[in-house]
C-alpha positions in Angstrom: 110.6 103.3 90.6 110.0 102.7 94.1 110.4 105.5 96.9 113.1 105.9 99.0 113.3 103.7 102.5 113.8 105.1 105.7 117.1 104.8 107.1 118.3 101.8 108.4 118.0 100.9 112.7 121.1 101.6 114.4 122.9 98.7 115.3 121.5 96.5 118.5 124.2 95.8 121.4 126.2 93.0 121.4 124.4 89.5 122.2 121.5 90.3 121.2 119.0 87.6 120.2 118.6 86.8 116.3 114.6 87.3 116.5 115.4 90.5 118.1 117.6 92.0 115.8 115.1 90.5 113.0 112.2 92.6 114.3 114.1 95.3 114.5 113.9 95.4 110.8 110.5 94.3 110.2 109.7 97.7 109.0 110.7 97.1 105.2 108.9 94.4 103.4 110.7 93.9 99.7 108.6 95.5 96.9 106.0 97.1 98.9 106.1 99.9 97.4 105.2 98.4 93.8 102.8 96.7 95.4 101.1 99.8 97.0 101.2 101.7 93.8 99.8 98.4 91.8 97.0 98.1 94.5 96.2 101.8 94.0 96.0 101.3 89.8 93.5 98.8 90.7 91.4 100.8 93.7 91.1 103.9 90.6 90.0 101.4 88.0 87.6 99.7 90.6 86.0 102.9 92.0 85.6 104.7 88.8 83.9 101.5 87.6 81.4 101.1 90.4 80.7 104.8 90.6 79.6 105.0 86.9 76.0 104.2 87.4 76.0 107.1 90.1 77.7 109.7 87.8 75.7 109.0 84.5 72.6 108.2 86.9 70.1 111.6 85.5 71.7 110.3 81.6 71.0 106.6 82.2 67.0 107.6 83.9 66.4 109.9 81.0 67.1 107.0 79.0 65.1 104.1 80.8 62.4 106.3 82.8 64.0 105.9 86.5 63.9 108.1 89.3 65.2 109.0 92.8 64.0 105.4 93.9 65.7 103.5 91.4 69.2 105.2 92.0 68.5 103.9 95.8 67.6 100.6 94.7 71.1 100.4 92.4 73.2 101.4 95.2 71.1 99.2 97.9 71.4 96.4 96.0 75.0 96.6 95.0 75.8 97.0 99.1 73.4 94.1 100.2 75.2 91.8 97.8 78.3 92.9 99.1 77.4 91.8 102.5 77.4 87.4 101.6 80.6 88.3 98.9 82.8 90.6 100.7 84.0 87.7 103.3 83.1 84.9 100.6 86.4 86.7 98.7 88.7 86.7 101.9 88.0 83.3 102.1 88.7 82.5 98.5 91.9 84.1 99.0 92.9 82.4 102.1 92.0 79.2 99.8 93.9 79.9 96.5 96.3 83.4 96.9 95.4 86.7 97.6 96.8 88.0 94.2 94.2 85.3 92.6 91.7 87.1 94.4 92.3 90.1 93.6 92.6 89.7 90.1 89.3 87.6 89.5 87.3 90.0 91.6 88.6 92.9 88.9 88.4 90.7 86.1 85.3 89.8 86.5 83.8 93.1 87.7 84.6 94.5 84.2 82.5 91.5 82.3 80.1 92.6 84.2 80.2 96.2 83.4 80.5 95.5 80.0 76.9 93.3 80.5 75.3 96.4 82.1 76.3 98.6 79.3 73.8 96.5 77.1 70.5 97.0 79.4 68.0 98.2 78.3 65.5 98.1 81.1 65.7 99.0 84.7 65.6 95.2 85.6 68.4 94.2 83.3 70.6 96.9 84.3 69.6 96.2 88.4 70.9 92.7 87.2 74.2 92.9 85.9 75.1 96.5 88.4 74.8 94.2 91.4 76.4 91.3 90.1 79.2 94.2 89.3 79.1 94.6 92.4 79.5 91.5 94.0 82.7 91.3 92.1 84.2 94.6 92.9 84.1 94.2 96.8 86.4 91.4 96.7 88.9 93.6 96.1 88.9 95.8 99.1 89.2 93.9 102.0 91.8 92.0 100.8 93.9 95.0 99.2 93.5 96.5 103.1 94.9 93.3 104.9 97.7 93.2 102.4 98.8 96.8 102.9 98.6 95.8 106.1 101.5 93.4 106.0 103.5 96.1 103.9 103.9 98.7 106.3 104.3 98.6 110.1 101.9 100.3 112.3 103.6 103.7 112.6 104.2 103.8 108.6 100.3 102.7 108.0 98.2 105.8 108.2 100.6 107.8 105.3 100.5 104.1 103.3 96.8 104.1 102.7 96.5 107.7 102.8 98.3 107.5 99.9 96.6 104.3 98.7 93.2 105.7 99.3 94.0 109.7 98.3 96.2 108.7 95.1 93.1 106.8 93.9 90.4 109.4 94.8 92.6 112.1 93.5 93.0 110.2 89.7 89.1 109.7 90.1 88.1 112.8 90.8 89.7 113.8 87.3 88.1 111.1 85.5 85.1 111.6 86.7 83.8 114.9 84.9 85.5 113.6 81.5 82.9 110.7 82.4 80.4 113.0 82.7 80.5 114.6 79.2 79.4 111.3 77.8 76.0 112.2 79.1 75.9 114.4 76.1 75.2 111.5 74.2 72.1 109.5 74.2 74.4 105.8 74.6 77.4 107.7 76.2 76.9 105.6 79.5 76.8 102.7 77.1 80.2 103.6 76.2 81.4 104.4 79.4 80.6 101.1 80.9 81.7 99.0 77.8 85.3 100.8 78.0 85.8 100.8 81.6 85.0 97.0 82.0 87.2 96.2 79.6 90.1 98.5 81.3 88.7 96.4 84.6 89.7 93.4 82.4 92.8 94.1 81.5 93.7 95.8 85.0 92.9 92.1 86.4 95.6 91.2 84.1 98.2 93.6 85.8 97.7 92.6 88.8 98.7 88.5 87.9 102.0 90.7 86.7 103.2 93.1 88.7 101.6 92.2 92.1 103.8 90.4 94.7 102.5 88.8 97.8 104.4 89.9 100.9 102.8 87.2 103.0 100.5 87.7 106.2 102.0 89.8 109.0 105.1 90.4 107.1 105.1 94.0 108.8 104.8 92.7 112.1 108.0 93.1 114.1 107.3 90.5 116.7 107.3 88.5 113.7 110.1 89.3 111.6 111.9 86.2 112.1 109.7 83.7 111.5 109.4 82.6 107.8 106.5 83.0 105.3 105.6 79.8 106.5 105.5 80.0 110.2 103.8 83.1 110.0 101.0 81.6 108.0 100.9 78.6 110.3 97.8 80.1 111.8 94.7 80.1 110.0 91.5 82.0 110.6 88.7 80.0 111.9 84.7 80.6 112.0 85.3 81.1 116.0 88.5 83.4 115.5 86.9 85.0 113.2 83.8 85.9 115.4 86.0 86.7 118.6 86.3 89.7 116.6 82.8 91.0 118.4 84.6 90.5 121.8 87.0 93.2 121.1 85.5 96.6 122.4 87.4 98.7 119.8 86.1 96.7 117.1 82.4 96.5 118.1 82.4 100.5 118.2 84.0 100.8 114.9 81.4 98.6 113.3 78.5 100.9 115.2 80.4 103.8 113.5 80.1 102.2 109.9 76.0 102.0 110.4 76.3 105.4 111.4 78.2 106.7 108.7 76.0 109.4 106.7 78.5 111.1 104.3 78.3 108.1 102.9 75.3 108.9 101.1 76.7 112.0 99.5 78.4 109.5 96.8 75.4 108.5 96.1 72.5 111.3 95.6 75.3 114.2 95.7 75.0 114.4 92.0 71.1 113.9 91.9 71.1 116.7 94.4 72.2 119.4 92.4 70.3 118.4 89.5 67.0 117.9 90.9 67.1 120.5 94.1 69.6 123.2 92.9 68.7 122.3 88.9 71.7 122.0 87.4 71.8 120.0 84.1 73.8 116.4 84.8 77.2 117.8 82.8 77.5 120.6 85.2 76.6 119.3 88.9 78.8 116.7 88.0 81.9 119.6 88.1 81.3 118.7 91.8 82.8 115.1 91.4 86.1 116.8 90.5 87.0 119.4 93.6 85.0 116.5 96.4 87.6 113.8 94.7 90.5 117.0 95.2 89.5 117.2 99.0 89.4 113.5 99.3 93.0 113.5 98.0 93.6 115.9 99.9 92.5 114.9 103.1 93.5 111.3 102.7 97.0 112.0 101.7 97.1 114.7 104.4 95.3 112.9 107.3 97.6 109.8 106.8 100.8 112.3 107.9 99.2 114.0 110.1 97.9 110.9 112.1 101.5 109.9 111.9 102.5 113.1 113.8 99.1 112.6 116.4 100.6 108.9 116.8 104.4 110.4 118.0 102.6 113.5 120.3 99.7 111.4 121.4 99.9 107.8 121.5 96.8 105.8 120.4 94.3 108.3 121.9 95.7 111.1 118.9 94.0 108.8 116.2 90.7 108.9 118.6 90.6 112.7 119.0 91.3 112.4 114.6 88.3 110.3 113.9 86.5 112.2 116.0 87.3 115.6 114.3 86.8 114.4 111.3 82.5 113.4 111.5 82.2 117.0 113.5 83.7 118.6 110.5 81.9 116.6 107.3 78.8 117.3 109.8 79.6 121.2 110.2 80.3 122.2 106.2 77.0 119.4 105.2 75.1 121.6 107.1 76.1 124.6 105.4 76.4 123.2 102.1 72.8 121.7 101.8 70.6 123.5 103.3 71.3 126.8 102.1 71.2 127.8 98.1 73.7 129.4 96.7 74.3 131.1 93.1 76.6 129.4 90.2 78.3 125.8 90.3 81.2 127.7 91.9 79.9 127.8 95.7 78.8 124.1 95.7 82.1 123.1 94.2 83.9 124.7 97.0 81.7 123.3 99.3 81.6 119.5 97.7 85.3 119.9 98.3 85.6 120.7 102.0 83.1 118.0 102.3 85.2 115.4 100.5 88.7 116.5 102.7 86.0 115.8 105.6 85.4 112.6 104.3 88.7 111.7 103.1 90.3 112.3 106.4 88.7 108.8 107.7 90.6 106.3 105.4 93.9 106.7 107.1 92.7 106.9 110.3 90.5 104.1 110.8 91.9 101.3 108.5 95.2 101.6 110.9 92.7 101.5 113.8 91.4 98.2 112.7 94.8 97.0 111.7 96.1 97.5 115.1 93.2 96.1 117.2 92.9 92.9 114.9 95.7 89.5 114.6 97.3 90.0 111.2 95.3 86.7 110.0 92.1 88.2 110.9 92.3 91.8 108.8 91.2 90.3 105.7 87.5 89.2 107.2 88.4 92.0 110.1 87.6 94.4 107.1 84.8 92.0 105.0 82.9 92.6 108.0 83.4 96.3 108.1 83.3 97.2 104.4 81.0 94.7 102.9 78.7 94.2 105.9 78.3 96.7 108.6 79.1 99.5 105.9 76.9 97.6 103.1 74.0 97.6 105.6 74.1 101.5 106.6 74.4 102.3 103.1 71.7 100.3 102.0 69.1 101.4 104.8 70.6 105.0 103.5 70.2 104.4 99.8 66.2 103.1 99.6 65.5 105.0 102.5 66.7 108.3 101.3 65.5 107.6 97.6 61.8 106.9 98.3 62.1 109.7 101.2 63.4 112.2 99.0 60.7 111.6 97.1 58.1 112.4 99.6 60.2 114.8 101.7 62.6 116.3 99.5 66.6 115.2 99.2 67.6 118.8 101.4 65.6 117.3 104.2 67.1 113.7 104.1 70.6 115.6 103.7 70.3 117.4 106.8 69.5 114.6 109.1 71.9 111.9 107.5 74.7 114.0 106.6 74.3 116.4 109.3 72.5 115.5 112.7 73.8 111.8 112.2 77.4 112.6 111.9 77.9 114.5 114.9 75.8 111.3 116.3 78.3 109.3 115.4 81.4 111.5 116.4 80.0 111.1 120.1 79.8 107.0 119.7 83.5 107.1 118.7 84.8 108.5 122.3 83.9 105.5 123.9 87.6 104.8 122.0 89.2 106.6 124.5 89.1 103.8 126.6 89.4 100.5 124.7 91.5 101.6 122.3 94.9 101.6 123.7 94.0 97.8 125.9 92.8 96.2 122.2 96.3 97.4 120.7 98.1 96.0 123.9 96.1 93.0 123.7 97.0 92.4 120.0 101.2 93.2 121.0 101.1 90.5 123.8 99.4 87.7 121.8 102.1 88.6 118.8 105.3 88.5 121.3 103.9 85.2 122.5 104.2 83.5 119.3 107.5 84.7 118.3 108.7 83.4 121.7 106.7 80.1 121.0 108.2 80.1 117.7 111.8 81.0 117.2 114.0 78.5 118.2 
């Protein structure tokens, strides 16, 4: 059942133009709801798939003889493949459909999985992870362009807050009833072989129930053009790298190398086992309350970035982005490098950190979405998820892995999760400034083609 709409526009005076009246409306795109929700099954299935390795990671070394290194090697090489895939899928998209896409990338991801589950040394299961991999980050750029032609700009932040919080929140449960399969010698066997085949069969759903609003469907300088017309213009190799001559953009990309808590998904686990010594069943309780905050602040941040965007124009979702590093950076700080007594504390404390952390999906997706041409979001976002992001978590991943094993993960903690965060908080202001021209920029160039467009 799909939500409610908001009430319809008032009606515009008298003689007034067709396209204007048109984009007037452009705010509801038929089924986008169904869509959203159909995007999000396929985000849970997706991330609980790719996260396995990480949460059955102590299970999986007992059973092969890894150790800190080899986790960072898995997660490096599953981001480095990213980096020639992620826009390889956009393009496949713009050359078959984006629903194709989307569903091959899942589909595939779970043969894949299914392939890992059957390792049974560290260089088969390297293997098939990555090429896992490879298939999985199809899915996200793409799924971010198309919610991008659901909802308007105003409606975006609470649309992938839910998108992104719904599917962190239905994680976050699975992931400790993951975890008790570590009680058995082959129970990440059978977590891979089941959730690859779910990965199958969610590919499956998506050639269903998944209907393609079109690019820039959401744009109301667009609204009266058809499907057609707005698809008229294609993304080039130049268009596409006149992406780097938009400030906004450039310092969003900087922000993705910078981007520490992103190594908490990674060794946050291994953390508790092997510095707070924990057995793998229990630290991974952690998964559960940090997947909660995520939810939280997700689901949260996208409303209340909604409200910043009404009180404070453009500059609201700065001062947001901002807040948000400071604060993963402040309760990190706290949370690693201090030891505390009973699963309980670092629970509490893995979920501040993921409300921290959750608070950036609905803040900077919409920034992207509103400094970029609708054409442009689905390699807008390859770039930024699959390369930029794929390259800072790589460097993180093999750095931090042989690091921690010379230095100790606490120490790597508190100057990646902590001193680098509030590193990157300061980078960010430079928004202040080219924020609000890049989203001007992008509502002239739109207004000019509906004027050189509709007859």
């Amino acid at each position: 059942m799909s939500a409610p709409e908001s009430a319809p526009p008032l009606a515009p005076p008298a003689g007034t133009p067709t396209s204007v009246i048109r984009a007037e409306k452009a705010a509801h795109v038929p089924h986008r709801w169904r869509n959203l929700f159909t995007l999000t099954g396929m985000l849970v299935v997706d991330g609980t798939e790719g996260g396995l390795t990480t949460t059955l990671f102590p299970t999986i070394a007992k059973a092969l003889g890894l150790d800190n290194g080899h986790l960072g090697l898995l997660a490096a090489a599953g981001k480095i493949i990213s980096v020639p895939f992620g826009p390889a899928w956009v393009w496949i998209s713009s050359r078959t459909s984006r629903r194709t896409a989307l569903a091959l990338s899942t589909a595939l991801a779970g043969v894949f999985g299914i392939a890992a589950g059957f390792s049974g040394d560290f260089l088969t299961l390297l293997i098939f992870n990555t090429l896992m991999a490879a298939a999985l980050i199809g899915a996200q750029p793409i799924a971010n362009a198309v919610v991008s032609d659901l909802f308007d700009d105003k409606n975006r932040a609470r649309a992938v807050g839910i998108f992104y919080g719904a599917a962190a929140g239905i994680g976050a449960v699975l992931s400790p009833l993951i975890a008790q399969l570590s009680h058995f010698a082959d129970g990440w066997r059978w977590g891979m072989w089941a959730l690859g085949g779910v990965c199958i069969l969610a590919g499956a759903a998506i050639l269903t129930l998944f209907k393609d609003p079109g690019v820039g469907a959401a744009e109301k300088q667009l609204a009266g053009l058809d499907a057609e017309k707005r698809a008229e213009v294609k993304p080039t190799f130049r268009s596409v790298m006149s992406l780097f001559r938009v400030p906004s953009y450039v310092v969003m990309m900087v922000s993705r190398l910078l981007s520490g808590h992103l190594l908490i998904g990674v060794f946050g686990i291994q953390f508790l086992v092997t510095v707070r010594g924990f057995d793998n069943a229990t630290a991974a309780i952690s998964a559960l309350p940090f997947g909660i905050g995520y939810f939280l602040g997700t689901l949260g941040g996208g409303f209340l970035v909604g409200v910043l965007d009404r009180r404070a124009p453009q500059r609201g979702r700065v001062a947001y982005i901002q807040a948000a590093q400071v604060l993963f950076a402040v309760v990190a700080f706290f949370g690693t490098q201090f030891a505390y007594t009973g699963i309980g504390v670092y629970a509490l404390i893995w979920g501040l950190m993921g409300i921290a952390q959750g608070m950036n999906p609905g803040v900077n997706r919409p920034i992207i979405m509103a400094i970029t041409l609708p054409e442009l979001r689905g390699q807008a976002f390859a770039i930024m998820i699959t390369i930029f992001e794929a390259i800072g978590w790589a460097v993180f991943s093999i750095g931090a892995g042989f690091l921690a094993n010379a230095l100790g993960l606490q120490t790597v903690f508190l100057w990646v999760l902590v001193i680098l965060m509030l590193v990157n908080a300061a980078v960010l202001g430079i928004l202040y400034r080219t924020y609000p021209r890049d989203v001007r920029r992008v509502a002239d160039e739109l207004e000019a083609r509906r004027l050189a467009l509709t007859p």
